[in-house]
C-alpha positions as CSV (number, residue, x, y, z in Angstrom):
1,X,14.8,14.8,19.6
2,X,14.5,12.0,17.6
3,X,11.9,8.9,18.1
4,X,11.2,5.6,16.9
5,X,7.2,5.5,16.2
6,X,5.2,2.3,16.3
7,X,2.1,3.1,13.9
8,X,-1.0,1.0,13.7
9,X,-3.0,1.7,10.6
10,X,-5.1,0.8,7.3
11,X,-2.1,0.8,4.8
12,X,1.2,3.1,3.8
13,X,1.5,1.1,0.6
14,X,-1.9,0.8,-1.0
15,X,-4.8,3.4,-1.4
16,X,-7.2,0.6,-2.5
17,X,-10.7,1.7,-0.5
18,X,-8.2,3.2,1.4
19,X,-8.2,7.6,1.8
20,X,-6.0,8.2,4.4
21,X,-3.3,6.5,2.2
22,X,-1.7,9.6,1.2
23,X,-2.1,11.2,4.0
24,X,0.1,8.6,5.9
25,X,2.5,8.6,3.3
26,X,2.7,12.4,3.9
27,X,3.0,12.3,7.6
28,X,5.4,9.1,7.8
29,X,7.8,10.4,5.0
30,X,8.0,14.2,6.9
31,X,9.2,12.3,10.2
32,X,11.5,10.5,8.4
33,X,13.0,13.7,6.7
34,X,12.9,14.9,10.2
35,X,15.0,12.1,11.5
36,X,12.2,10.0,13.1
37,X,12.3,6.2,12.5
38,X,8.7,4.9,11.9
39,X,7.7,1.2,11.6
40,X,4.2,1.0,10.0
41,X,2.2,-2.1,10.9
42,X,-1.1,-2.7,8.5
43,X,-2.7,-5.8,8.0
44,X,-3.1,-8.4,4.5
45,X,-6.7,-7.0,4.5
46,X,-9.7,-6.2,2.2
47,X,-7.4,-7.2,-0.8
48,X,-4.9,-3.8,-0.7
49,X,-1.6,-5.7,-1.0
50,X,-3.1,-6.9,-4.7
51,X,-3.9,-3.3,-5.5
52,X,-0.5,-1.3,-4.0
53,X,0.6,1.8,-5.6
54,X,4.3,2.1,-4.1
55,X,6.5,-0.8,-3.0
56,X,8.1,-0.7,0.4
57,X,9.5,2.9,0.3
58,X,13.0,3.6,2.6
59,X,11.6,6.2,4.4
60,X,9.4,3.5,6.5
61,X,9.2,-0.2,7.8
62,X,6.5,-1.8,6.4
63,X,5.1,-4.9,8.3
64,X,2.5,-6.7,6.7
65,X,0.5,-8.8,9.4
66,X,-2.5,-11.7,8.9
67,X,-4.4,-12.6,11.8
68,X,-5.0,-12.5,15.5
69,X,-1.0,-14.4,16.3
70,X,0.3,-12.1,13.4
71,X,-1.2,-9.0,15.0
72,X,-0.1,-10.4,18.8
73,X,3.4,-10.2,16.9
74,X,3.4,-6.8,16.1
75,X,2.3,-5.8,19.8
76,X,5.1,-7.3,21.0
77,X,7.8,-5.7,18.0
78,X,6.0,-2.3,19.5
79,X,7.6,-2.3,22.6
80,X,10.9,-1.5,20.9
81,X,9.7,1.8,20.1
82,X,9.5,4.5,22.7
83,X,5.8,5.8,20.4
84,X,2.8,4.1,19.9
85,X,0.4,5.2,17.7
86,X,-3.2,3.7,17.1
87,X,-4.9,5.1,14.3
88,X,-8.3,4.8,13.2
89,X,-10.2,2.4,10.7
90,X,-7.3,-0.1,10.6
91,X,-9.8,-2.2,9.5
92,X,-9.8,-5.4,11.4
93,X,-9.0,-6.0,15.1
94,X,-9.8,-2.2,15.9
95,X,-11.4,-2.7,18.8
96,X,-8.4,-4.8,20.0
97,X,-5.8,-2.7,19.2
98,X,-7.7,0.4,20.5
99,X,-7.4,-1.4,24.0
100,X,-3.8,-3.4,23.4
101,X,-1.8,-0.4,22.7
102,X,-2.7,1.2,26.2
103,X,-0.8,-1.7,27.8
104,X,2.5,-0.1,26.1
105,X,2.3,2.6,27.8
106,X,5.3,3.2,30.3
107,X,7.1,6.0,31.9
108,X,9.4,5.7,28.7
109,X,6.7,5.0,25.9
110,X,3.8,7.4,25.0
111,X,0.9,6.4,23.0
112,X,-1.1,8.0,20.7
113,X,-4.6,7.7,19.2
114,X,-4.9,9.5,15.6
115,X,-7.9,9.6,14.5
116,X,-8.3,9.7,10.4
117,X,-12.3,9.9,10.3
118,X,-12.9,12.2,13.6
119,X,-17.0,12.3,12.6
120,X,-17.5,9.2,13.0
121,X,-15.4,8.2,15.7
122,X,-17.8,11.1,17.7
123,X,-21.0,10.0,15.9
124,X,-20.0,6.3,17.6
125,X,-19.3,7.4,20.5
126,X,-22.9,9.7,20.6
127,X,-24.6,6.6,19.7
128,X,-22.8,3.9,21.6
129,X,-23.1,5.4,25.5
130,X,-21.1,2.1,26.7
131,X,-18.5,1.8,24.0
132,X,-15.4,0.5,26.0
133,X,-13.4,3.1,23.5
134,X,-14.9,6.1,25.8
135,X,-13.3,4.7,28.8
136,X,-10.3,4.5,26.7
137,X,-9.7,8.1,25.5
138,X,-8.7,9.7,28.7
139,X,-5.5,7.3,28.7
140,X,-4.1,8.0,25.7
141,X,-1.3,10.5,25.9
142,X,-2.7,13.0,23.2
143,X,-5.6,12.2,20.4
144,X,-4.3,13.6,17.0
145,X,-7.0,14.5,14.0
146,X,-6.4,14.7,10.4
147,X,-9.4,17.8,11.0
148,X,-12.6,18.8,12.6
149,X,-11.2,22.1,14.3
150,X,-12.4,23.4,17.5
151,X,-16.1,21.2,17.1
152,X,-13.7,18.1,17.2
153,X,-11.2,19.7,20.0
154,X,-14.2,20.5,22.1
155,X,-15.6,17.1,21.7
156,X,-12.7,14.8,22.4
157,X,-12.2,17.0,25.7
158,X,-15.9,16.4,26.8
159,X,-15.1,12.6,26.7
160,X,-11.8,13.2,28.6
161,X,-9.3,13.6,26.2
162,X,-5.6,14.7,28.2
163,X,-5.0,16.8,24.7
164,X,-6.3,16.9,21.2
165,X,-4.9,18.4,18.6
166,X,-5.5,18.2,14.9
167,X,-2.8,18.0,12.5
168,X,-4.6,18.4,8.8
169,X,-4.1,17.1,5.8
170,X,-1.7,18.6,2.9
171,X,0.8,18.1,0.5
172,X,4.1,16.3,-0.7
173,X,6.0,18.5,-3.0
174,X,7.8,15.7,-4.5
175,X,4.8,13.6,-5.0
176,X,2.2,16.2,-6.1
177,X,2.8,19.0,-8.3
178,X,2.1,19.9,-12.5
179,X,2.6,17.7,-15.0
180,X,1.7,18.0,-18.9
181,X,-1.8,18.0,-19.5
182,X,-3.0,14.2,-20.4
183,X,-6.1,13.3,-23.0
184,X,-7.2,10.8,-20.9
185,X,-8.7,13.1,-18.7
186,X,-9.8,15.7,-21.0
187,X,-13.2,17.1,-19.6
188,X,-15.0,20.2,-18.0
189,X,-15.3,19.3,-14.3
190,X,-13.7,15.6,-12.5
191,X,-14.4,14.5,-9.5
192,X,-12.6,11.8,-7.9
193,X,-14.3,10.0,-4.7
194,X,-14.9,6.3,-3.5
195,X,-18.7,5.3,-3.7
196,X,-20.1,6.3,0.2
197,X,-23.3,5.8,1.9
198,X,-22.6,9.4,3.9
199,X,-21.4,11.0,0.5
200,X,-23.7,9.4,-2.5
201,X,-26.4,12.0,-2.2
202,X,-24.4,15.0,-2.0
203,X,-22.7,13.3,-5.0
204,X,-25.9,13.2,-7.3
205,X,-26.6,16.8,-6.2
206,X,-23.0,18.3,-7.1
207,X,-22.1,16.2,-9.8
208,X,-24.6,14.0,-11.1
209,X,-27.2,16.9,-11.9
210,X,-24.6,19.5,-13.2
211,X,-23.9,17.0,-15.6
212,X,-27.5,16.9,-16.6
213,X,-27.7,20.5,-16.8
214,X,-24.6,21.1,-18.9
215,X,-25.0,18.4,-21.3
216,X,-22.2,19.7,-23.7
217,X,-19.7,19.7,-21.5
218,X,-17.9,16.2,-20.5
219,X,-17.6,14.9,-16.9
220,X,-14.7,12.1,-15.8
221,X,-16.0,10.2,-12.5
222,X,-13.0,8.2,-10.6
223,X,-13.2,6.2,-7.6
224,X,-14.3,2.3,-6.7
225,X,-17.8,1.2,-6.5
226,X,-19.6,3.3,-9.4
227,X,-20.0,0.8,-11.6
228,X,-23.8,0.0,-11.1
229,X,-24.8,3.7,-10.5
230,X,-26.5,4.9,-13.9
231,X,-24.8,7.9,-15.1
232,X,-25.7,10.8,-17.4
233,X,-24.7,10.4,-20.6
234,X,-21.6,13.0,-20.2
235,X,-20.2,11.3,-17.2
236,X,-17.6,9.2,-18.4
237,X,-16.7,6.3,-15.0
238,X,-12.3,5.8,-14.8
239,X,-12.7,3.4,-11.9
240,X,-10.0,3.5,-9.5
241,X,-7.6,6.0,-10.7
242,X,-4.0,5.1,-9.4
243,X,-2.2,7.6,-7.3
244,X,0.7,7.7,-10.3
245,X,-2.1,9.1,-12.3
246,X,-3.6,11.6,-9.5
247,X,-1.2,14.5,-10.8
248,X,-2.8,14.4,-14.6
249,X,-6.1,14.0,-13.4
250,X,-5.4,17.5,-11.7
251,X,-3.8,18.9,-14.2
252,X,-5.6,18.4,-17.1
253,X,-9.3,19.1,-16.6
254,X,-10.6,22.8,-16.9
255,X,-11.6,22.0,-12.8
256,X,-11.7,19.5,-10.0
257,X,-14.2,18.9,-8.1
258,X,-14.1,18.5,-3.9
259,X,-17.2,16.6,-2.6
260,X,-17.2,16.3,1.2
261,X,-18.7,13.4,3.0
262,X,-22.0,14.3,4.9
263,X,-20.0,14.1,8.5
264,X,-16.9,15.6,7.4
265,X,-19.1,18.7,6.0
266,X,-21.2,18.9,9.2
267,X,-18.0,18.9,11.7
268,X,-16.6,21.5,9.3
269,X,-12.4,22.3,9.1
270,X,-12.1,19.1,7.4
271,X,-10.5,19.5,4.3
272,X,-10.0,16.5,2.1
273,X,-6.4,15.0,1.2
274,X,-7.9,15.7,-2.0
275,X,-8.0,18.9,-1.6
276,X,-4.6,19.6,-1.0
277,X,-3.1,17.3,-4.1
278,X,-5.1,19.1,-6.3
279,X,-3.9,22.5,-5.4
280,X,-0.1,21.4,-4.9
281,X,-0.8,20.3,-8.9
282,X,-2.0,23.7,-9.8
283,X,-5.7,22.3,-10.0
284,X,-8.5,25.3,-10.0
285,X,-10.8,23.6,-7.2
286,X,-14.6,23.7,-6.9
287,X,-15.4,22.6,-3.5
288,X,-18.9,22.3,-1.5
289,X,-19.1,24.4,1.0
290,X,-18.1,24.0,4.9
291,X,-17.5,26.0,7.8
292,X,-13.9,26.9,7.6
293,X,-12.7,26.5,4.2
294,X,-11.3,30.2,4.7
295,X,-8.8,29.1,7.0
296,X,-7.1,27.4,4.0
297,X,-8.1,28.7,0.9
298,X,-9.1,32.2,-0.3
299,X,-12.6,31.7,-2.0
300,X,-13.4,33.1,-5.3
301,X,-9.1,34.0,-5.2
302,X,-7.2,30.4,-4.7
303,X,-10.7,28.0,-4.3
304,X,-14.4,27.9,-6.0
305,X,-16.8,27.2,-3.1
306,X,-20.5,26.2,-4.3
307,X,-23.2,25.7,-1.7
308,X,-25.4,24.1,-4.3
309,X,-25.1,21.9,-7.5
310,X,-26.7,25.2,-9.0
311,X,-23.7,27.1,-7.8
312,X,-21.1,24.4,-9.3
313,X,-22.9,25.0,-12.7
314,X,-22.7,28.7,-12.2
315,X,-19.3,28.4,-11.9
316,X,-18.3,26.4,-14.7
317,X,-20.6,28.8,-17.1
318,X,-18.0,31.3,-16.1
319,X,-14.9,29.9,-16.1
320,X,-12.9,30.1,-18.9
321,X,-9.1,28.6,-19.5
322,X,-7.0,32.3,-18.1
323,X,-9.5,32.4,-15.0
324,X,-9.4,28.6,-14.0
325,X,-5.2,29.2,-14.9
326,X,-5.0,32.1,-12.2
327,X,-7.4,29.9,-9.7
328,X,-4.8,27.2,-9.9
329,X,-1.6,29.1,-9.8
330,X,-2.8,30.9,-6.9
331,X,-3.9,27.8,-4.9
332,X,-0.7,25.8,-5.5
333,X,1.1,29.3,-3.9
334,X,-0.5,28.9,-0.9
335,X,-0.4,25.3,-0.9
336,X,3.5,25.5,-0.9
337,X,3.7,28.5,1.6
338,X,1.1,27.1,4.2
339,X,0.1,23.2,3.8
340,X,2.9,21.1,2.9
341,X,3.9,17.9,5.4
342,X,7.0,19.3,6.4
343,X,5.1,22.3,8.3
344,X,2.3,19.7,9.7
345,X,5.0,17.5,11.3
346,X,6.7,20.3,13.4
347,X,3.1,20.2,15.0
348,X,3.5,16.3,15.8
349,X,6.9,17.1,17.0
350,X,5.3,19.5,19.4
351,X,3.3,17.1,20.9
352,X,5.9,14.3,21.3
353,X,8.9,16.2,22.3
354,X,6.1,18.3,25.0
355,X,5.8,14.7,26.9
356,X,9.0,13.4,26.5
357,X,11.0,16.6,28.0
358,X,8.2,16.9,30.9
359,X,9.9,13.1,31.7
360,X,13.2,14.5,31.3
361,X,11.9,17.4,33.9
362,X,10.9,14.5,36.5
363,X,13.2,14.1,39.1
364,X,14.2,10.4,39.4
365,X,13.0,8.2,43.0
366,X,15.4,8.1,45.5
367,X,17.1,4.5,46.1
368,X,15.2,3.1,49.4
């Protein structure tokens, strides 16, 4: 059955400071395909409608809100749908709209949280014992996860979660795949990543000093907020590299690297959107290592996992153009056999249609 979703979040049309961009373009466009209608509701904020990388596409509404009364707008526009969905780090009003959405709910109107950052939600939760948000979990119809696996199933329960299930990153065929190779990004080893409190360090130690200990090979560095961080002499800083240019980047360097954030690493089973791009483009990955990377990649066969910025070096020393080739090919296999958008949205049709058909199951009240 068909429905007409309501979704809160950060931005569908600009990935400026913004990771869960593609992954919402993913999601939104696969319920479209599947005949869903979705209006997306993100707000003029932290100066991503100057930096968008698609216009409004026609496989969503786009409604582009400023303020408290523009917000209070879109509240009331919800009620047309019969889902509402809340997801994490909107950005502004959170706290509001975590509470708001709730008073949608009806015998006709489910609502959703979907949580993009599931580490820290929990770490916020762990150190806030009175966050109002606790109170709200057990109201929400289901909690939806772009990762975190069973620690993150286990932990949304123990705070009274009716259902949580994660739906994980992955890929758009049509939007990530090989491309000729492109001198711009020429290099060794590239690792795209915003600048991150919870991911800097782990950054210095798998990329900063493997540059310093392969000083002949060249390093590309992409992502905001770098540009006061003093890099070895082979790192070479892009900036923000545009999502029309993510497919080169992936394509072109002899590997990509995968840094997780410290939380994201810790939870384990959260694999990066990154991830996924890279390997629907045919990439040969080099990722740091986290409990249940198996369940999505072969290592040493489709993925490179390195424990250590030792390891990451070791690596590179012993991968040559045929071997990092066959990484890549196999990779983008099982990328279009097991994690493409289409597959992950049956999932959210699972949990939608589940609800919806228990109403349908409801006897109506008898007239007094």
């Amino acid at each position: 059955m068909s429905h007409r979703i309501a979704f809160f979040g950060s931005s569908l049309v600009s990935a400026w400071w913004n990771g869960a961009a593609t992954y919402y373009r993913g999601i939104v466009r696969a319920l479209h395909e599947r005949g869903h209608h979705v209006t997306f509701f993100e707000p003029d904020a932290w100066d991503r409608q100057a930096h968008r990388d698609i216009p409004d596409p026609d496989w969503a509404e786009v409604v582009v809100y400023e303020g408290l009364e523009g917000l209070r707008r879109c509240l009331r526009r919800a009620r047309e749908h019969d889902v509402v969905v809340k997801a994490s780090g909107v950005g502004v009003f959170d706290e509001l709209l975590e509470r708001e959405v709730l008073e949608l709910q009806a015998t006709s109107r489910q609502v959703l949280f979907w949580d993009v950052d599931a580490p820290a939600t929990l770490a916020r939760l762990r150190e806030r014992p009175t966050d109002p948000f606790r109170a709200l979990v057990p109201r929400y119809d289901a909690v939806l996860t772009y990762g975190g696996g069973p620690p993150v199933v286990a932990a949304y329960e123990a705070v009274g979660a009716r259902r949580c299930v994660p739906v994980y990153n992955a890929h758009d065929a049509d939007t990530h795949h090989p491309v000729p190779p492109d001198p711009r990004f020429e290099c060794t080893l590239a690792f795209l990543g915003n600048r991150l409190p919870d991911r800097e360090e782990r950054v210095r130690r798998f990329f900063f000093e493997v540059a310093e200990a392969l000083p002949h090979e060249i390093f590309l560095l992409g992502g905001n907020g770098w540009g006061d961080v003093r890099l070895p002499p082979n790192v070479r800083w892009l900036g923000h590299v545009y999502t029309r240019d993510h497919n080169a980047l992936n394509c072109t360097p002899r590997a990509v690297l995968n840094i997780s954030r410290d939380s994201m690493a810790d939870m384990g089973w959260s694999p990066a959107t990154r991830v996924f791009e890279a390997a629907a483009a045919g990439a040969c990955i080099v990722t740091d290592a986290w409990e249940g990377i198996d369940h999505f990649f072969a290592p040493d066969h489709e993925i490179l996992v390195a424990a250590s910025g030792d390891e990451v070096a070791a690596h590179l020393r012993a991968l040559d153009e045929d071997r990092a080739r066959r990484i890549g090919d196999a990779a983008r296999r099982r990328a279009l056999s097991d994690h493409t958008y289409a597959r992950r949205v049956l999932l959210v049709e699972a949990v939608l249609d589940e609800r919806s058909l228990a109403q349908r199951a409801t006897p109506a009240p008898e007239a007094s």
